[in-house]
C-alpha positions as CSV (number, residue, x, y, z in Angstrom):
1,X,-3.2,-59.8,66.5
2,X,-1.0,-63.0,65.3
3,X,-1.0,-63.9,62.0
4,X,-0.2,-67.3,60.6
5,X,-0.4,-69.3,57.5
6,X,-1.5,-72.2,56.7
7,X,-1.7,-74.6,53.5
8,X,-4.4,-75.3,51.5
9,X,-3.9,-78.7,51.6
10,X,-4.3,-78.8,55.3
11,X,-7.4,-76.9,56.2
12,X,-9.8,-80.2,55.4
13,X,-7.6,-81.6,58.3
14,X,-8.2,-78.7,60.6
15,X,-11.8,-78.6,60.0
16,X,-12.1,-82.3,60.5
17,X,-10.3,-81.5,64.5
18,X,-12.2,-78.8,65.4
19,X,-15.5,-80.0,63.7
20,X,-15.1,-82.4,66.7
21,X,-16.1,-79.6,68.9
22,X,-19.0,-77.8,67.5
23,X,-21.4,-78.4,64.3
24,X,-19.7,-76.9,61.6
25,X,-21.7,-74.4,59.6
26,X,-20.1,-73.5,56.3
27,X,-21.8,-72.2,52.8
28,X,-22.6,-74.7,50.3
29,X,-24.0,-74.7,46.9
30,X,-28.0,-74.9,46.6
31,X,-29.1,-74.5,42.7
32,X,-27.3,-71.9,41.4
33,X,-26.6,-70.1,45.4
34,X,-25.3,-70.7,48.6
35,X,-26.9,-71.1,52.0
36,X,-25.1,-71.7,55.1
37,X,-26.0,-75.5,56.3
38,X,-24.1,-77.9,58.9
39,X,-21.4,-79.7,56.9
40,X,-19.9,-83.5,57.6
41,X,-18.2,-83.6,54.1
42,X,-16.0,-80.5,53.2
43,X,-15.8,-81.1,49.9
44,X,-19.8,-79.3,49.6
45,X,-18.0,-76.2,51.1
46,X,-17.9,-73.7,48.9
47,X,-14.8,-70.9,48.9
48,X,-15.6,-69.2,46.3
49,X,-19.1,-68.0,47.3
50,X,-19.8,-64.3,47.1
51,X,-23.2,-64.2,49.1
52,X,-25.5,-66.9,50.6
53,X,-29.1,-66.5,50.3
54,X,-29.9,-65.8,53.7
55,X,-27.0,-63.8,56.3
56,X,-25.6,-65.3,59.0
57,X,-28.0,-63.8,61.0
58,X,-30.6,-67.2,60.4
59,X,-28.3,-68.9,62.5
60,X,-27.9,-66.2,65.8
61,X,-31.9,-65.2,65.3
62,X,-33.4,-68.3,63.6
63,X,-36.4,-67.3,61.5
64,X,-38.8,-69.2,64.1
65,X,-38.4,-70.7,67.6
66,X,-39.6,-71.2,70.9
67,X,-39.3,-69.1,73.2
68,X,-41.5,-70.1,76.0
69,X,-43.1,-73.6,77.1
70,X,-46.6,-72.5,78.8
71,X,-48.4,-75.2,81.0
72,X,-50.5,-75.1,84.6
73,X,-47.4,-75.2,86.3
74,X,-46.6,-72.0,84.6
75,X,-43.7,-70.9,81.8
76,X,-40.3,-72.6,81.3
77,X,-38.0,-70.6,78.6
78,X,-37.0,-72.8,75.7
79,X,-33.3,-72.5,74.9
80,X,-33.6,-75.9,72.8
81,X,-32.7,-74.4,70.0
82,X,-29.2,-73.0,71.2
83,X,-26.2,-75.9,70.3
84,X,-22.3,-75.5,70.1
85,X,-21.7,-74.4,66.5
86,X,-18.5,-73.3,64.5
87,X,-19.3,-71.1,61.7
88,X,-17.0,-70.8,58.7
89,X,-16.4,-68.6,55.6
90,X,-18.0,-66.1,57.5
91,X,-17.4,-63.0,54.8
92,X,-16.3,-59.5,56.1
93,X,-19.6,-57.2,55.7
94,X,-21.6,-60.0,57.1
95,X,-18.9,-60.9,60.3
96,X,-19.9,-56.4,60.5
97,X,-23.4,-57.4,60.6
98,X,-23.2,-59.9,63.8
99,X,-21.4,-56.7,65.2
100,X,-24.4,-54.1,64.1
101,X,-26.8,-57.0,65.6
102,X,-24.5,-57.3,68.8
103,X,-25.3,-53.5,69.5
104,X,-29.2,-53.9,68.9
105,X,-29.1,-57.1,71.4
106,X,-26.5,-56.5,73.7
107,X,-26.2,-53.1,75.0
108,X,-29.6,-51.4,75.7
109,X,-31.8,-54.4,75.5
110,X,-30.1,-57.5,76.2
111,X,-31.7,-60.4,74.2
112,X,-31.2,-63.6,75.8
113,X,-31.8,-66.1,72.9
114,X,-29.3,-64.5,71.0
115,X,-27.0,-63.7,73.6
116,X,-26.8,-67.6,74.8
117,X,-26.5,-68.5,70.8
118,X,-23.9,-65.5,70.1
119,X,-22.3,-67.3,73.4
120,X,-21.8,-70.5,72.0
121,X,-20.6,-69.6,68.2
122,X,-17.2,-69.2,67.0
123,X,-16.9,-67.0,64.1
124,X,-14.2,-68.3,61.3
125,X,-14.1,-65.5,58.7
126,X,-13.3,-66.3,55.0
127,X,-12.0,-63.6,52.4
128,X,-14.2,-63.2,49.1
129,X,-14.0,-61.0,45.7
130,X,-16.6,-59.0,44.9
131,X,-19.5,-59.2,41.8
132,X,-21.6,-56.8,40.3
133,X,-23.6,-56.3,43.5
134,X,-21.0,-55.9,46.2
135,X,-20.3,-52.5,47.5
136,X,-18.9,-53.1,51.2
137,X,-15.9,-50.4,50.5
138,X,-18.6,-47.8,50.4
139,X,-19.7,-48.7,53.9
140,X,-15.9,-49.6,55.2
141,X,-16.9,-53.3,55.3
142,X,-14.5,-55.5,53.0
143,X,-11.9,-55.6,55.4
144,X,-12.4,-56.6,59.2
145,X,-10.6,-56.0,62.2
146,X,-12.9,-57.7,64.8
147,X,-15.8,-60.0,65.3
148,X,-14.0,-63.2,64.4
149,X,-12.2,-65.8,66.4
150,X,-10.3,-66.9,63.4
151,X,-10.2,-65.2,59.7
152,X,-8.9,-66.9,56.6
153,X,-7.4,-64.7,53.8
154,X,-7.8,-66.9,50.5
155,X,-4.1,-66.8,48.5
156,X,-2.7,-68.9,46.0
157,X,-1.7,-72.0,47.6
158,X,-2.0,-71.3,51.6
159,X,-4.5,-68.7,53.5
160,X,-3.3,-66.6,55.7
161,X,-4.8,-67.0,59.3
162,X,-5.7,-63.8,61.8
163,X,-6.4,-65.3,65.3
164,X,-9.0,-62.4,66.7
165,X,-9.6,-64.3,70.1
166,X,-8.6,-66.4,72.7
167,X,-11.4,-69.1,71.5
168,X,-9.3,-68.8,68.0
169,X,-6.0,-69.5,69.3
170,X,-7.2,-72.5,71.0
171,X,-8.7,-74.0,68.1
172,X,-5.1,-73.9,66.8
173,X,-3.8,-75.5,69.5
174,X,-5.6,-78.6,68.8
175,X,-3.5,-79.5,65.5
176,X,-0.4,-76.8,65.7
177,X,1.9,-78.7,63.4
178,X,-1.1,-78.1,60.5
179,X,0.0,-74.4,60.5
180,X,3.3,-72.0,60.2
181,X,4.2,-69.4,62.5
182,X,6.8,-67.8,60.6
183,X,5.8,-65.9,57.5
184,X,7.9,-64.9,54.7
185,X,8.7,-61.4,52.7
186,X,6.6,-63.1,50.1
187,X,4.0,-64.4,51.7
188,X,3.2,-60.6,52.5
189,X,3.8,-59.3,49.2
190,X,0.9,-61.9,47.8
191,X,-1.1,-60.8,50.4
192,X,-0.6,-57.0,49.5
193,X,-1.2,-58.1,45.9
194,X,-4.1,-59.3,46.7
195,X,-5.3,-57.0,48.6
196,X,-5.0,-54.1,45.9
197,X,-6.1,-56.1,43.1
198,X,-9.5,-56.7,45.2
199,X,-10.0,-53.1,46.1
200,X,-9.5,-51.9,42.6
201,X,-12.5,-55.1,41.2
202,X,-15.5,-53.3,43.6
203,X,-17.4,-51.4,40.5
204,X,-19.4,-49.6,42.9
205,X,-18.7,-45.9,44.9
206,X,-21.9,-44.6,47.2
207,X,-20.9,-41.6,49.5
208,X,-22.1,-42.5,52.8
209,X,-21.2,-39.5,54.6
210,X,-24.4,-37.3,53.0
211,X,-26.7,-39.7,53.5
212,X,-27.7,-39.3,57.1
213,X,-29.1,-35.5,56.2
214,X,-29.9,-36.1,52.6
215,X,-32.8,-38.0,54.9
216,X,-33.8,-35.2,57.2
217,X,-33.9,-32.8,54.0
218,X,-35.6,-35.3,51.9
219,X,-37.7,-36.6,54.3
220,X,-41.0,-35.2,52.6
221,X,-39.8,-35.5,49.3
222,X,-41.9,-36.4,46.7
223,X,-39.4,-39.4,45.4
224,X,-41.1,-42.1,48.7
225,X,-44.4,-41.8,47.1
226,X,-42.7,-43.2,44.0
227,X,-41.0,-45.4,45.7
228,X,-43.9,-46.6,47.4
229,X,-45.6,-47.2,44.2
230,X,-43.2,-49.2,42.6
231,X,-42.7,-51.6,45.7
232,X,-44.2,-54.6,46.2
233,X,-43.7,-54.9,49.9
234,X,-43.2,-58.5,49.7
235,X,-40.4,-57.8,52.6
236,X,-37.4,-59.3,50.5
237,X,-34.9,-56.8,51.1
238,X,-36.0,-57.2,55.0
239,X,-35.6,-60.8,55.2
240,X,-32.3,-61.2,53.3
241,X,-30.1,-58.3,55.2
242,X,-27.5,-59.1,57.5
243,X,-28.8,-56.2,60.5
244,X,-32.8,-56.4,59.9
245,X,-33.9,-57.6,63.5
246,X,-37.9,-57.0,63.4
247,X,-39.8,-59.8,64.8
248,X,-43.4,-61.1,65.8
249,X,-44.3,-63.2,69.0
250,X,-47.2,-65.5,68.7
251,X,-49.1,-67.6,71.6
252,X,-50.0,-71.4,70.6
253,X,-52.1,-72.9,72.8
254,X,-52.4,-76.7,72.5
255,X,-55.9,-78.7,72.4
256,X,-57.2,-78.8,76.0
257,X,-56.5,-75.3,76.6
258,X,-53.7,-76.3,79.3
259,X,-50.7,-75.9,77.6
260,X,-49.3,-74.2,74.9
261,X,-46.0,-72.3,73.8
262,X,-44.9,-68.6,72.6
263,X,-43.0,-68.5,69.1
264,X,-41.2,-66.0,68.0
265,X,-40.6,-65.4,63.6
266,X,-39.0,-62.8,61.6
267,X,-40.9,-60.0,60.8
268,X,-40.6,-57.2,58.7
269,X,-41.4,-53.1,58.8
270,X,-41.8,-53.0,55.1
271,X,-45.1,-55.2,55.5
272,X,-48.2,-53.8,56.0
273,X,-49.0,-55.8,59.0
274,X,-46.3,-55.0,61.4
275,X,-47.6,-51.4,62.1
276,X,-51.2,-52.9,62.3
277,X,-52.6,-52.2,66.3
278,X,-55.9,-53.6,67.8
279,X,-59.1,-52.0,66.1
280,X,-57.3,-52.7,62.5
281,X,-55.7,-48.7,63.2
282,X,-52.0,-48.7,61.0
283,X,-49.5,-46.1,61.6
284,X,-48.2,-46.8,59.0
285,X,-50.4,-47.9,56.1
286,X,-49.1,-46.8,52.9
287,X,-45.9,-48.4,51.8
288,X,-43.3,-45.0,51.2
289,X,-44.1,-44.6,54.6
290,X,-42.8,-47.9,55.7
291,X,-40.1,-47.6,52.9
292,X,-39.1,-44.4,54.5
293,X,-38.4,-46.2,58.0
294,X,-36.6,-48.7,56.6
295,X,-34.1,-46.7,54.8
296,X,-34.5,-43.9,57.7
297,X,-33.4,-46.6,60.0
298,X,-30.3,-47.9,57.9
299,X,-28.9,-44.3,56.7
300,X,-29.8,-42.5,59.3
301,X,-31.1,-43.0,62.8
302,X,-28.3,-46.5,63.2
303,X,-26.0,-43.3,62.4
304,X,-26.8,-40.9,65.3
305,X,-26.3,-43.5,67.5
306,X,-23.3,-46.1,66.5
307,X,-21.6,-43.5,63.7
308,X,-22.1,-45.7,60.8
309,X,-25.0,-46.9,58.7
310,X,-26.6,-50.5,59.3
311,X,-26.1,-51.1,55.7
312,X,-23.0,-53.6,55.4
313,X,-22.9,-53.4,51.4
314,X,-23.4,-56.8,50.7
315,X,-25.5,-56.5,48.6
316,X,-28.5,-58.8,49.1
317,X,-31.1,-56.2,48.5
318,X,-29.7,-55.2,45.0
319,X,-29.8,-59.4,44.1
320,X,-33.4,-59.7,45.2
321,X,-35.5,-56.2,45.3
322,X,-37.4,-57.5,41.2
323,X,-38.1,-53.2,41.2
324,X,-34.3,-52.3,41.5
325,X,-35.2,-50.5,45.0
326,X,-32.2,-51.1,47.0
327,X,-29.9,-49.1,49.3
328,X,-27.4,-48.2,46.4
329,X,-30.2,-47.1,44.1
330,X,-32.1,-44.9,46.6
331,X,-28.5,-43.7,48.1
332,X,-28.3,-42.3,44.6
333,X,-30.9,-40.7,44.2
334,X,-30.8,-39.2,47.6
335,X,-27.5,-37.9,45.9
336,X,-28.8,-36.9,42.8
337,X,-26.8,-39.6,41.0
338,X,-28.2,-41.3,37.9
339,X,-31.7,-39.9,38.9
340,X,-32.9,-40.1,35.4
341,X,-32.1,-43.6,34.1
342,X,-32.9,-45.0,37.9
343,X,-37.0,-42.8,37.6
344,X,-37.3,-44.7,34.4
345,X,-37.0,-47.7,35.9
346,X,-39.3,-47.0,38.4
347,X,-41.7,-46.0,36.1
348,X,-41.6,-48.5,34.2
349,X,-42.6,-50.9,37.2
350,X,-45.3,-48.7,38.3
351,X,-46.7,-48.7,34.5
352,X,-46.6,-52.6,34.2
């Protein structure tokens, strides 16, 4: 993999070239968080972002969409929704997320819609430091190896550039004067710097390994009917993490009975209506049950298969779960870690 640099005062230039291509996607500001949003001036970018709001995932598997046009003639798919993008500041757990999402949709059950979106998006990573909800060197997620066309390491006065694929290097190649081939001894050295200081700032350790039979063994455990008291089930944690990909598909028929069109939205197995069948029958009606999935499914069964969890450590579900349920707080309890301060949290909520 080649690795250049390139100056701060010269990446405005290069995202005005290849912004020429594509819709550039980049996080901005929004209150007092970030969202990713098309950008035309690159001064709203923000670099110093830790999360946005919602994953990058919004963008691949939009929250609703069309996926069918429905008329006499018969069905047409809808792919309307699928444009040229380039998305930057893409951070390392979440460019591991696309990956996770690539394995749901790309191997065993190929999903077209994100395939043909996945096929026209170039992934430009950005760096980032992380805050008092970031654990991705837990999961082996702050640093990234793949996934990414370009990725942009955030130094003093330059960034240094990894180019992951041939898409990347030709977006250097429209403006090669902008950048420096040739690196120098201290060039690396601030990168190494770097690099250490930022490992040593993640507050957070969760052992990973013992979670995948700390689930089997705890599967009937009395701590999910806790759980499952104190949650709300509003389907936060679902919506904002990078590797949920539960969804709904809806008929619309328009007046006259003719025509009509089939939507798909997010969805989530934390709600109570997702396991609802015909007859109002629920497999799964109380929420530890659905609680259990969802954690069963990120610590566990992604495990089996891939050899990793489809937890990322970004931490989105510790920044929006209002009860404190999250994967780092039930990882430790799994454990045995900090049982007793995290139960009287949990009871508290359940008292309120």
């Amino acid at each position: 993999m080649r690795i250049i640099k390139l100056k701060k005062d010269n990446l405005f230039p290069f995202l005005e070239i290849i912004s020429e291509e594509a819709d550039l996607w980049a996080p901005v500001n929004k209150g007092s968080n970030h969202v990713f949003k098309v950008v035309d001036d690159f001064s709203e970018i923000e670099m110093d972002t830790t999360r946005t709001i919602l994953p990058p995932r919004k963008i691949f598997l939009p929250p609703n969409f069309n996926m069918f046009s429905v008329s006499e003639k018969g069905y047409k798919e809808d792919f309307s929704h699928v444009t040229k993008k380039i998305l930057f500041g893409v951070h390392p757990c979440d460019i591991h997320g696309l990956i996770i999402l690539d394995n749901f949709n790309k191997q065993d059950y190929l999903d077209p819609y994100y395939l043909e979106v996945r096929k026209n998006t170039l992934i430009l990573g950005l760096s980032c430091w992380p805050d008092e909800y970031c654990f991705a060197k837990s999961t082996n997620t702050h640093v990234i190896e793949e996934g990414f066309d370009l990725f942009f390491t955030n130094l003093e006065d330059f960034f240094l550039v990894w180019i992951g694929s041939s898409q990347g290097d030709d977006l250097i190649r429209l403006k090669p004067e902008l950048f420096d081939e040739e690196l120098k001894n201290k060039d690396i050295q601030t990168y190494i710097n770097w690099q250490t200081e930022r490992n040593n700032a993640y507050k957070w350790n969760i052992n990973f390994t013992a979670l995948p039979d700390l689930m089997e063994l705890k599967y009937k455990d009395p701590l999910w009917e806790k759980l499952g008291d104190a949650c709300l089930a509003c389907g936060s944690c679902s919506n904002v993490c990078p590797t949920c990909n539960c969804y709904n598909i809806m008929d619309k028929q328009f007046l006259g009975g003719k025509d009509g069109k089939i939507m798909r939205h997010w969805d989530a197995c934390t709600l109570k209506e997702y396991s609802e069948v015909a007859g109002g029958e629920n497999f799964r009606e109380k929420r530890a049950d659905r609680l259990k999935l969802w954690y069963t499914h990120k610590l566990q069964a992604y495990v089996s298969k891939y050899g990793k969890p489809s937890c990322v450590g970004c931490g989105r579900c510790i920044a929006t779960c209002p009860v404190d349920i999250n994967v780092r707080t039930v990882g430790k309890a799994l454990i045995g870690e900090e049982v007793d301060a995290f139960w009287a949290r949990i009871n508290k909520e359940v008292t309120k």
